[in-house]
N, C-alpha and C positions, 0 to 999 in steps of 0.2 A: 564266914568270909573265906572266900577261894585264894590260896595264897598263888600270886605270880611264877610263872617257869619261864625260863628264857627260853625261846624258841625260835627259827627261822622264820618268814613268812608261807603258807599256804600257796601251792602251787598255782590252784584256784582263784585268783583273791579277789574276784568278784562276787566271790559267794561269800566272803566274811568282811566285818568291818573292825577297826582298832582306833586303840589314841594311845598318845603317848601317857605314859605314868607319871604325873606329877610330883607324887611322893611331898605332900606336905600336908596342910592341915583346913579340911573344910570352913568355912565360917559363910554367913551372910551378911550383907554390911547395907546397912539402911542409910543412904545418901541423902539430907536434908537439909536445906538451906548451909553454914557456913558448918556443920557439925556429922561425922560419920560415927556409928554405932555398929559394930563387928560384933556378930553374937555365933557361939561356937553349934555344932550339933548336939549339945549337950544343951545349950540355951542358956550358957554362960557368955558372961559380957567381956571382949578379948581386948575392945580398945588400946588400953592403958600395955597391953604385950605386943601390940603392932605399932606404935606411935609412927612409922613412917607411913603406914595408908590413910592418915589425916588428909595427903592432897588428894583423896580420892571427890572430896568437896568441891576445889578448884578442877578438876579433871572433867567431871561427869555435869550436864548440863541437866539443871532441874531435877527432883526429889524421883530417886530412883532406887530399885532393892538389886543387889547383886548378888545370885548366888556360886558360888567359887571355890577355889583353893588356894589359898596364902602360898608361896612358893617364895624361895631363896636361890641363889643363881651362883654359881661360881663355874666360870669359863661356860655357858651357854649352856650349863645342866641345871637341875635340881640339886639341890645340896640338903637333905633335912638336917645333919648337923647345926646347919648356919640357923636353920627355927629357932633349936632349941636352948638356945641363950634369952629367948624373949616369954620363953613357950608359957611361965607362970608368974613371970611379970604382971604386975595389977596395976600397976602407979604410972600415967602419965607423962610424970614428966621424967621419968626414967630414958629421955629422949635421946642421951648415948650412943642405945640400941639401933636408933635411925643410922648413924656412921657408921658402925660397925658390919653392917647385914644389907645389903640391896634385895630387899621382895618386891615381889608384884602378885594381883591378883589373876588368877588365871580363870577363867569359866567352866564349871562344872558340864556335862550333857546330861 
């Protein structure tokens, strides 16, 4: 993996494309009926460590698979910090962690 350099933009920039750095934690999250299953790139099951993307069920209309990255937000950034209080959370209803931490899923390209 290429580690990130901070840089200016390309004077050109019609010849290059970018996106912002999310800096948080890939997972996929299989939408089905009233129940969401976040499974990491590891192919571990995250659920019980994200308990606030439960309303991705109520959000998203009909059984849908979303691939993404978990992100935490403090003042309009990324925060990885703010993850890693959930990050090996196994248990449900550890659901705390929903106050504590505002995430949202963001869409991978």
């Amino acid at each position: 993996m290429m580690a990130a350099l901070r840089r200016g933009l390309p004077v050109d920039q019609d010849r290059y494309g970018w996106e912002f750095k999310w800096d948080g934690v890939c997972a996929i999250a299989y939408v089905s009926g009233p129940g969401v299953r976040l499974i990491s790139r590891n192919d571990k099951e995250m659920a019980g460590s994200y308990p606030e993307l439960a309303v991705l069920a109520d959000r998203v209309r009909g059984p849908a698979i979303l691939d993404g990255e978990i992100v935490a937000l403090r003042a309009g950034r990324p925060d990885f910090g703010r993850l890693q209080s959930g990050m090996h959370v196994r248990r449900p209803e550890r659901r705390r962690l929903a106050r504590s931490r505002r995430t949202s899923m963001r869409c991978c390209k």
